[in-house]
OpenMM code with the backbone's topology and positions (N, CA, C; nanometers):
from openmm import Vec3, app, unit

residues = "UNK UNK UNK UNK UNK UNK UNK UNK UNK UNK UNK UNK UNK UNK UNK UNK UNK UNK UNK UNK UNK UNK UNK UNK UNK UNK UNK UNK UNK UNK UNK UNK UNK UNK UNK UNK UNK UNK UNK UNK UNK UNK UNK UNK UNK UNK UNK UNK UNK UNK UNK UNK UNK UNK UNK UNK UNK UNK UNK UNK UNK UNK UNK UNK UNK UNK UNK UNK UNK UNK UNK UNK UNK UNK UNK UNK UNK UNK UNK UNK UNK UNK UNK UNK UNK UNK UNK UNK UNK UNK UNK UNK UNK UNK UNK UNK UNK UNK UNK UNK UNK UNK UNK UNK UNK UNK UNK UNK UNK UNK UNK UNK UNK UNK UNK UNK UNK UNK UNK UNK UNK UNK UNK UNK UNK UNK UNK UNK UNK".split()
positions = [
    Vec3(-1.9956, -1.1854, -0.0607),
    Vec3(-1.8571, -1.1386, -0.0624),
    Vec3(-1.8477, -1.0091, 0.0176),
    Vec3(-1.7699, -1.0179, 0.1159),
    Vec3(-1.7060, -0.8925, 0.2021),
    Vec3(-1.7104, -0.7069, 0.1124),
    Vec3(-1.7209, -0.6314, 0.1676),
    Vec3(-1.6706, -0.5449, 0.0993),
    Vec3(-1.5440, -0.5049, 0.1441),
    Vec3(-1.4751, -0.4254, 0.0606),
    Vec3(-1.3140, -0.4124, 0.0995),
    Vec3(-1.3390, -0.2351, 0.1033),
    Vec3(-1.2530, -0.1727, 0.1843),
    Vec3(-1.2156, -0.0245, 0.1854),
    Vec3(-1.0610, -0.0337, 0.1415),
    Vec3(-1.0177, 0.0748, 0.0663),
    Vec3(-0.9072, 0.1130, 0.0839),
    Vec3(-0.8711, 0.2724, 0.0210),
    Vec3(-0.7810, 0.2953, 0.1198),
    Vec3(-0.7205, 0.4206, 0.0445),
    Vec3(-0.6411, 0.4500, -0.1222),
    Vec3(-0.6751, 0.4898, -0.1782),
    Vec3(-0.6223, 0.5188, -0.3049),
    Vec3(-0.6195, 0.6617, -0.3862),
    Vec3(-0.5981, 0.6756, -0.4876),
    Vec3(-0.5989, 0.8220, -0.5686),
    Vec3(-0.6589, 0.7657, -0.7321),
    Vec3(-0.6730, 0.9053, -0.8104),
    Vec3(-0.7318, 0.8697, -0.9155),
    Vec3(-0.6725, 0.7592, -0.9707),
    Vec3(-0.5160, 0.7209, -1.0480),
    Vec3(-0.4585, 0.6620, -1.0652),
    Vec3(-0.4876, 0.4715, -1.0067),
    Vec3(-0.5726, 0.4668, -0.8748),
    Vec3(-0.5870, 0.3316, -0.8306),
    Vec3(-0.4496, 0.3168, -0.7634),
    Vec3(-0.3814, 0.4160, -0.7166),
    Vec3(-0.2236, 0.3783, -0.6518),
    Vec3(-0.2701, 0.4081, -0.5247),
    Vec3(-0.2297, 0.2894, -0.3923),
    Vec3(-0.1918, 0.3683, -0.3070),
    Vec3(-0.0943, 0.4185, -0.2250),
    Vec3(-0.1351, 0.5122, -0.1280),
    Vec3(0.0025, 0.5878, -0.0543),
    Vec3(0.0846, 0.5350, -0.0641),
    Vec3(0.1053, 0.4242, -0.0304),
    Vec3(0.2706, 0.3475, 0.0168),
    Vec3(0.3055, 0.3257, -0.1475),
    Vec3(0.2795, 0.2879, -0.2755),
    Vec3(0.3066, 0.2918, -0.3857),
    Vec3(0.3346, 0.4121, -0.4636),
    Vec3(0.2545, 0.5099, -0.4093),
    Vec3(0.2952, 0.6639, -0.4632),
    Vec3(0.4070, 0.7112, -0.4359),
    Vec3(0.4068, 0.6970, -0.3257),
    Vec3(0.5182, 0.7382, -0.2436),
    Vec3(0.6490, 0.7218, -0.3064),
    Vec3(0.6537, 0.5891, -0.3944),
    Vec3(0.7787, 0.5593, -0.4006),
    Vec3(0.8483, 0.6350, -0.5351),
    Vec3(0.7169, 0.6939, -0.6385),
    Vec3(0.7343, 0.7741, -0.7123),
    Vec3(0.6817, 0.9426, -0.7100),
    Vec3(0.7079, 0.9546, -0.5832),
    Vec3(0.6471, 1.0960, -0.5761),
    Vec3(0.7285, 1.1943, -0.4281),
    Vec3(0.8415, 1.2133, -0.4679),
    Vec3(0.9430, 1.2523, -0.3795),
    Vec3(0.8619, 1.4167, -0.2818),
    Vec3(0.7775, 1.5060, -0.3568),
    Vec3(0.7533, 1.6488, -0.3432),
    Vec3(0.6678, 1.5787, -0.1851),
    Vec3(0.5775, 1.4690, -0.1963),
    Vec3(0.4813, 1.4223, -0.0700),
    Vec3(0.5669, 1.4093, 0.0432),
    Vec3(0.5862, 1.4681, 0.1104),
    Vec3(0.6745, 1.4828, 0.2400),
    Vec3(0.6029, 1.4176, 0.3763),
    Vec3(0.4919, 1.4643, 0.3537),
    Vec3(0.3898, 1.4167, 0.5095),
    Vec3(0.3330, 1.2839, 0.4745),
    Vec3(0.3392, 1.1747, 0.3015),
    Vec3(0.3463, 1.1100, 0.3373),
    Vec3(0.4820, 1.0080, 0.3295),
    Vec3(0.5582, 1.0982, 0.2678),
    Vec3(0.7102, 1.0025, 0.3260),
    Vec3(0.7423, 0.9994, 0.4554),
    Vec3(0.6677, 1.0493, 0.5595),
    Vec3(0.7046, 1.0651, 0.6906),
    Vec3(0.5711, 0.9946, 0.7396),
    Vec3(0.4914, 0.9140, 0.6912),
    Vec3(0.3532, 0.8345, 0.7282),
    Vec3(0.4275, 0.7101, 0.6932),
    Vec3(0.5203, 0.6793, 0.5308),
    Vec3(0.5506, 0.5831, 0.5422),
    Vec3(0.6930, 0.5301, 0.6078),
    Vec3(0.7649, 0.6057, 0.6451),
    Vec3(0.8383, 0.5740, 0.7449),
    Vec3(0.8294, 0.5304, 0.8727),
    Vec3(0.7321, 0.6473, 0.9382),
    Vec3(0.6881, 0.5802, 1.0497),
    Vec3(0.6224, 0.4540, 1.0733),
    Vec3(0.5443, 0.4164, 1.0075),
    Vec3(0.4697, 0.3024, 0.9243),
    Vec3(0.5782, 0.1821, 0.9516),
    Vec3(0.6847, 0.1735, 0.8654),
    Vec3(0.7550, 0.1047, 0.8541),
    Vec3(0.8575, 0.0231, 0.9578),
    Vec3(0.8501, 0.1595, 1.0618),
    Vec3(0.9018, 0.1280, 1.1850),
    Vec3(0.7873, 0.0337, 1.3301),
    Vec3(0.6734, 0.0443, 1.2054),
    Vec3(0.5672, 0.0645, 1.3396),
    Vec3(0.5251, -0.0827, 1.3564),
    Vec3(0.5206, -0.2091, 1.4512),
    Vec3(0.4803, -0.3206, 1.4726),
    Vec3(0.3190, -0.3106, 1.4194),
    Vec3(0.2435, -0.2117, 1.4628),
    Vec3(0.1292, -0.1623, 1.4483),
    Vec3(0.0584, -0.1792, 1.2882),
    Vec3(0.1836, -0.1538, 1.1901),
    Vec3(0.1480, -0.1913, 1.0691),
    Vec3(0.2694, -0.2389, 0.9827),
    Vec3(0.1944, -0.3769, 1.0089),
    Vec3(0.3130, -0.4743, 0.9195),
    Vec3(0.2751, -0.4809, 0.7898),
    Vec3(0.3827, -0.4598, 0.7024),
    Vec3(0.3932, -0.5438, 0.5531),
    Vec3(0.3053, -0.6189, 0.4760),
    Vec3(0.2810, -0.6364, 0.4073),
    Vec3(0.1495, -0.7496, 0.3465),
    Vec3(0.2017, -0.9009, 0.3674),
    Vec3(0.3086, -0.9024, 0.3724),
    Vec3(0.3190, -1.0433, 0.4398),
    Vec3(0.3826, -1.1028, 0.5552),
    Vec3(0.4042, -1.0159, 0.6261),
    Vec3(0.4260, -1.0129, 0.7910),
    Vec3(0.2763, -1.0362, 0.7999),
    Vec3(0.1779, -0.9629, 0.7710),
    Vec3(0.0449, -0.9780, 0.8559),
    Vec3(-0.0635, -1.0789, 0.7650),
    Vec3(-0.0445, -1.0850, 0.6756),
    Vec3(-0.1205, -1.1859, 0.5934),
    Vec3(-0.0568, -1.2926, 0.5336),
    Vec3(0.0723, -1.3474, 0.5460),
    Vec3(0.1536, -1.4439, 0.5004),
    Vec3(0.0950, -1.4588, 0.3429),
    Vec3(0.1519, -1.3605, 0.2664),
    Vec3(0.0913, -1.4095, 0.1507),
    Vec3(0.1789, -1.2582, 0.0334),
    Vec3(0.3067, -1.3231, -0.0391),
    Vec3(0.3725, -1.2129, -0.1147),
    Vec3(0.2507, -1.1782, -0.2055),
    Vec3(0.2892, -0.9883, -0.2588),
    Vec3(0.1791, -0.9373, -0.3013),
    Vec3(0.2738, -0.9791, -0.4512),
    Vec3(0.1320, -0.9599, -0.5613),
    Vec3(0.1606, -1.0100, -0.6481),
    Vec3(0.1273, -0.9271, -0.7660),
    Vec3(0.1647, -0.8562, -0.9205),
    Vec3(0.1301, -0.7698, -0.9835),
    Vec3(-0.0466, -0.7900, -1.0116),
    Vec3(-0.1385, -0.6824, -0.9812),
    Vec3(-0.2651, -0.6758, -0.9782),
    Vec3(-0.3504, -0.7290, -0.8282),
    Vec3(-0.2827, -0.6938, -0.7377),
    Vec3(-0.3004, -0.7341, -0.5909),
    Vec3(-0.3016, -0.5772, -0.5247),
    Vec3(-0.3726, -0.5852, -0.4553),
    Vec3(-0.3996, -0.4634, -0.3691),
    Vec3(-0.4525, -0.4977, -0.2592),
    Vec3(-0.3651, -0.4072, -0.1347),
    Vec3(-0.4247, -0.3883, 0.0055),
    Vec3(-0.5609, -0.3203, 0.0513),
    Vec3(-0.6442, -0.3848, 0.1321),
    Vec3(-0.7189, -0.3006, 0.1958),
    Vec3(-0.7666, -0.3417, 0.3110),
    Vec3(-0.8731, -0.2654, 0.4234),
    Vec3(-0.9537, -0.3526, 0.5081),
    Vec3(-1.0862, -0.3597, 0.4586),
    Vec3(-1.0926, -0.4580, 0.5636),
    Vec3(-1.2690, -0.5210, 0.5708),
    Vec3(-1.3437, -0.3953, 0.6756),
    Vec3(-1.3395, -0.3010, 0.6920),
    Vec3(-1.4298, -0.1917, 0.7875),
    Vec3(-1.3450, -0.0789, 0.7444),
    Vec3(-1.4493, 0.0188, 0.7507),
    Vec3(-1.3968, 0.1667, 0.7761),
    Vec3(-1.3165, 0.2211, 0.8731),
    Vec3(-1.3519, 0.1752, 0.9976),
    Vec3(-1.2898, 0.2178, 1.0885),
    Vec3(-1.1322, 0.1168, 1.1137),
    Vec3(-1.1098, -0.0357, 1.0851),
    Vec3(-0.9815, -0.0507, 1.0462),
    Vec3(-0.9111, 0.0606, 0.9723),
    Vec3(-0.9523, 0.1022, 0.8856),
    Vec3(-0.8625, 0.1555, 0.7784),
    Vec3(-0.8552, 0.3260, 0.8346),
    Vec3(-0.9454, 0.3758, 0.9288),
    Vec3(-0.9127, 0.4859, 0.9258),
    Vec3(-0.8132, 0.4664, 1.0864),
    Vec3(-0.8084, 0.3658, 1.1454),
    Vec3(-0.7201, 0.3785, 1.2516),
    Vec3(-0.5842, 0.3653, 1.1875),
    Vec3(-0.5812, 0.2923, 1.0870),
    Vec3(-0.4422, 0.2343, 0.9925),
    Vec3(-0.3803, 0.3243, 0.9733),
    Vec3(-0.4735, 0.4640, 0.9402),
    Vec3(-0.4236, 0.5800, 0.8689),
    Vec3(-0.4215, 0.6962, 0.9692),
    Vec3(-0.4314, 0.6538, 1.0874),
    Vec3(-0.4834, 0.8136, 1.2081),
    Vec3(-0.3218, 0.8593, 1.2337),
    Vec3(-0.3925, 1.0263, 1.2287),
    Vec3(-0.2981, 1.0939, 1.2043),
    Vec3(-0.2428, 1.1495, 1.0713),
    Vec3(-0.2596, 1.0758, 0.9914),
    Vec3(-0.2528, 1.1434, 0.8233),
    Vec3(-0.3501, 1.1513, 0.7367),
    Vec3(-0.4478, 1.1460, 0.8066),
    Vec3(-0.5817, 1.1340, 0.7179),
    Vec3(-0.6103, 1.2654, 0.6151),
    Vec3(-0.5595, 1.3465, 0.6701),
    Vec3(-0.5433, 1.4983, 0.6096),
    Vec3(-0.4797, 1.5260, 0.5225),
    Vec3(-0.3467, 1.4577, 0.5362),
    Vec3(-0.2462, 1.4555, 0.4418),
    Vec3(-0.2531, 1.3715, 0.3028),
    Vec3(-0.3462, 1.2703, 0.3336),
    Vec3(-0.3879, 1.1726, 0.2613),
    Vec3(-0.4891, 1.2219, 0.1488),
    Vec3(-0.5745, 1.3060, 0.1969),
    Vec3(-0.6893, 1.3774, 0.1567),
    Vec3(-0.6164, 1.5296, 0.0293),
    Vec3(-0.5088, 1.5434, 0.0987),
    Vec3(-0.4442, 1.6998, 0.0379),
    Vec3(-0.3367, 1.6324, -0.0873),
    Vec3(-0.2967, 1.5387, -0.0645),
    Vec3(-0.2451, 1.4568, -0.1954),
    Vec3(-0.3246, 1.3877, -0.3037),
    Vec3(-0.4629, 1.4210, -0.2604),
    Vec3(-0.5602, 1.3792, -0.3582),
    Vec3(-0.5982, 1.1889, -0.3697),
    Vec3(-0.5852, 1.1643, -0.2103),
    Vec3(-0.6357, 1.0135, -0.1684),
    Vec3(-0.7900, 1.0196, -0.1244),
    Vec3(-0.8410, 0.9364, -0.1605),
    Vec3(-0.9638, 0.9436, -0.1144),
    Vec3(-1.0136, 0.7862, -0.0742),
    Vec3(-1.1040, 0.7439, 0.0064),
    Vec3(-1.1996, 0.6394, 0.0529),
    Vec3(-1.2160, 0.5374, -0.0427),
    Vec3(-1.2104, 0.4100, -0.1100),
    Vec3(-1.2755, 0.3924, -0.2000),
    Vec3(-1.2974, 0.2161, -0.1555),
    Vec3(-1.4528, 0.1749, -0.2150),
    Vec3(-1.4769, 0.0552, -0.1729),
    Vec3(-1.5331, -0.0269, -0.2746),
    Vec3(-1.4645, -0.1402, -0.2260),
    Vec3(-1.4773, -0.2300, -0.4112),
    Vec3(-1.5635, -0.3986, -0.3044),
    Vec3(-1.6434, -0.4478, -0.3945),
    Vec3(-1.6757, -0.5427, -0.3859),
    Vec3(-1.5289, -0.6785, -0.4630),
    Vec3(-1.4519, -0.7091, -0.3456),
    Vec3(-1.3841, -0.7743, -0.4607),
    Vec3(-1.3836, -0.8855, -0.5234),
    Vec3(-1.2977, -0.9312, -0.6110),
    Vec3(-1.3444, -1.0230, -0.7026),
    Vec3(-1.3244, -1.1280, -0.6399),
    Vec3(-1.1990, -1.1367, -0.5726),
    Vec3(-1.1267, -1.2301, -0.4832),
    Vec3(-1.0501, -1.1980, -0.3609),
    Vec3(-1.0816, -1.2264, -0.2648),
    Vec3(-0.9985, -1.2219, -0.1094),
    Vec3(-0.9479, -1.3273, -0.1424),
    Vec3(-0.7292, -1.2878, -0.1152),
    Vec3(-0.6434, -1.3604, -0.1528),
    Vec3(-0.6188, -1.3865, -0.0179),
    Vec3(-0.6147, -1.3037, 0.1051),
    Vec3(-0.5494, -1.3513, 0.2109),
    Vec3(-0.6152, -1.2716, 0.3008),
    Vec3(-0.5757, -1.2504, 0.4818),
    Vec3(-0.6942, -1.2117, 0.5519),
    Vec3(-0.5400, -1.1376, 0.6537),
    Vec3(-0.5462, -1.0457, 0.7588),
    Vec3(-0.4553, -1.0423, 0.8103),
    Vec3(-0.4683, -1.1530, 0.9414),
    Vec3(-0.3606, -1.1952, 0.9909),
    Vec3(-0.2874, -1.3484, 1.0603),
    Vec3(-0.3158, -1.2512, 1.2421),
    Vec3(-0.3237, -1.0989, 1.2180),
    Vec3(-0.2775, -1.0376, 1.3468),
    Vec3(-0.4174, -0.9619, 1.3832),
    Vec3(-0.5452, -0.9613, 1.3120),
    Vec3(-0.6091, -0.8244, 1.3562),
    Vec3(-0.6423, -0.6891, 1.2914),
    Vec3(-0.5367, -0.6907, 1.2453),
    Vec3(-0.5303, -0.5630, 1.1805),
    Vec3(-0.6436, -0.5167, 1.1113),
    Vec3(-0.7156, -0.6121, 1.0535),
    Vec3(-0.7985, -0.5847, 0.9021),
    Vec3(-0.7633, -0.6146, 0.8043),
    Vec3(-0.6159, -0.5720, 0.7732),
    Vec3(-0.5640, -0.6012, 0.6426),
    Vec3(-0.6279, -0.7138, 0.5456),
    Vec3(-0.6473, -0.6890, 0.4405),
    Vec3(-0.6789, -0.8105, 0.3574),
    Vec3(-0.6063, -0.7453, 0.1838),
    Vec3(-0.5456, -0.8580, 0.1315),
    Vec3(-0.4806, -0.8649, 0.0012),
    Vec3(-0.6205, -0.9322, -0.0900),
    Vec3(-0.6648, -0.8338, -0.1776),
    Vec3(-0.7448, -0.8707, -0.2688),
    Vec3(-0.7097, -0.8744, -0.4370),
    Vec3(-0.7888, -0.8733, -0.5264),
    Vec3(-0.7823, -0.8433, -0.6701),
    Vec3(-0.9739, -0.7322, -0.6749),
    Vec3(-0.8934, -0.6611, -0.7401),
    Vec3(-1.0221, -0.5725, -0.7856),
    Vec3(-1.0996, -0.6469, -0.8957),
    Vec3(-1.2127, -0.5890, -0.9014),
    Vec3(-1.3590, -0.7050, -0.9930),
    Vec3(-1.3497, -0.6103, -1.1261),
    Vec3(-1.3034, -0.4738, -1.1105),
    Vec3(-1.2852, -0.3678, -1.2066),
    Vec3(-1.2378, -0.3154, -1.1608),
    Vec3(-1.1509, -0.1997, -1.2820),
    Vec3(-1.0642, -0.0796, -1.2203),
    Vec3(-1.1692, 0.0095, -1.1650),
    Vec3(-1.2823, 0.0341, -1.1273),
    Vec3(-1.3739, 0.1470, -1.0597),
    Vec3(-1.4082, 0.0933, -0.9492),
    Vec3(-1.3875, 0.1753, -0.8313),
    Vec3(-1.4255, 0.1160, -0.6734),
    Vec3(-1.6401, 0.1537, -0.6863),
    Vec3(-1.6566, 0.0575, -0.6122),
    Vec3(-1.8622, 0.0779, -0.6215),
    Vec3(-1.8670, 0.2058, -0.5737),
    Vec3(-1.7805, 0.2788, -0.4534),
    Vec3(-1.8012, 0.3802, -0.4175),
    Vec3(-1.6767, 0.4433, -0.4031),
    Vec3(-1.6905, 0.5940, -0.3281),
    Vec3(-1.5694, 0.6757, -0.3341),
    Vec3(-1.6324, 0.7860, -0.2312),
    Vec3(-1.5541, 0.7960, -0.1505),
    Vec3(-1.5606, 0.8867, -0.0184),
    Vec3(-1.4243, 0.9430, 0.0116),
    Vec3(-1.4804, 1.1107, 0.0519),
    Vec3(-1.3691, 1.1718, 0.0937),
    Vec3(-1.3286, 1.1316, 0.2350),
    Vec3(-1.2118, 1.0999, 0.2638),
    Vec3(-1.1332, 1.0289, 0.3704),
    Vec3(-1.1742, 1.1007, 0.5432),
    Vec3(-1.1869, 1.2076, 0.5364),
    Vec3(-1.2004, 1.2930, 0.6171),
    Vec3(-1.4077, 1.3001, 0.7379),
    Vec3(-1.4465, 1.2442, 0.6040),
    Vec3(-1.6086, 1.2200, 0.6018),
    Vec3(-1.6406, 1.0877, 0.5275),
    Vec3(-1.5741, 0.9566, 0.6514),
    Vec3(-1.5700, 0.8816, 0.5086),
    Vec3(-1.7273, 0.8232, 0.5816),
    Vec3(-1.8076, 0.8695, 0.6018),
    Vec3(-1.9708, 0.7762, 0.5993),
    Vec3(-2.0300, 0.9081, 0.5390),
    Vec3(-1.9632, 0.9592, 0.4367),
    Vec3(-2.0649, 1.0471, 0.3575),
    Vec3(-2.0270, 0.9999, 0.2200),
    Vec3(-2.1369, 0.9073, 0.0859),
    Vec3(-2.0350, 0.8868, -0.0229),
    Vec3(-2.0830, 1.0098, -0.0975),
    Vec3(-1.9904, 1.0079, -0.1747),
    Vec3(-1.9474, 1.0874, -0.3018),
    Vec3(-2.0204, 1.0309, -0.4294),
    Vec3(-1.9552, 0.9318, -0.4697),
    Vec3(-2.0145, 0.8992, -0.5965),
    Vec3(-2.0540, 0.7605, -0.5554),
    Vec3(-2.1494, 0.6657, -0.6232),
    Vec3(-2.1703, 0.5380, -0.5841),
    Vec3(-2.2409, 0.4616, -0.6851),
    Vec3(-2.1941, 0.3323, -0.7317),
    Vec3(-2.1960, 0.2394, -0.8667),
    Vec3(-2.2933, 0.1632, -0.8201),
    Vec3(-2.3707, 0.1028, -0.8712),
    Vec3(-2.4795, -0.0094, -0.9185),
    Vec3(-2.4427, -0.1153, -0.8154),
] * unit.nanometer
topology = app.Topology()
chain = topology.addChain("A")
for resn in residues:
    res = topology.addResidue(resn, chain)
    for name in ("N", "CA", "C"):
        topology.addAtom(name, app.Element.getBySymbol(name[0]), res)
């Protein structure tokens, strides 16, 4: 089974989900706007034909997908208390249709195997069995 990266915070939320309850994050309401406008990063089902579903989460298959996904806010990402995190998952639901990386998974547990700060993400932090 693949490993998955994705950005997240303690909580297991990420950016684009925080966001929607966290008005004070400015640099990344202005990541997900641009975002939104951007062909570059489509929707979970523009790029993976596949609606997300409660206990479904985005991520890529490489580090470097996910840190191009995120270039340019990686900092901002890091100062809101997001960090690296990589889960063996339980299930790959869908794959992205375009390139991207994107992949819609289910987590195997709420704890990612590892956790890296975004900024240094080939240095880990903490790391599970």
């Amino acid at each position: 089974m693949p490993l998955v990266y994705r950005v997240e915070n303690k909580n297991g939320l990420g950016p684009y989900r925080y966001v929607l309850g966290h008005q004070k994050a400015k640099s990344l309401q202005k990541m997900t706007e641009h975002h939104n406008l951007s062909s570059d990063h489509p929707a979970p089902y523009s790029d993976c034909r596949r609606e997300m579903s409660k206990g479904d989460f985005c991520g890529f298959l490489s580090k470097p997908q996910l840190l191009q996904w995120f270039k340019g806010y990686l900092r901002a990402l890091e100062k809101e208390g997001f960090f690296l995190a990589v889960y063996a998952p339980a299930r790959l639901l869908a794959r992205s249709k375009r390139g991207t990386g994107q992949v819609i998974f289910k987590k195997p547990n709420r704890q990612p195997r590892a956790k890296m700060k975004i900024a240094k993400a080939d240095i880990p932090l903490k790391a599970k069995g």
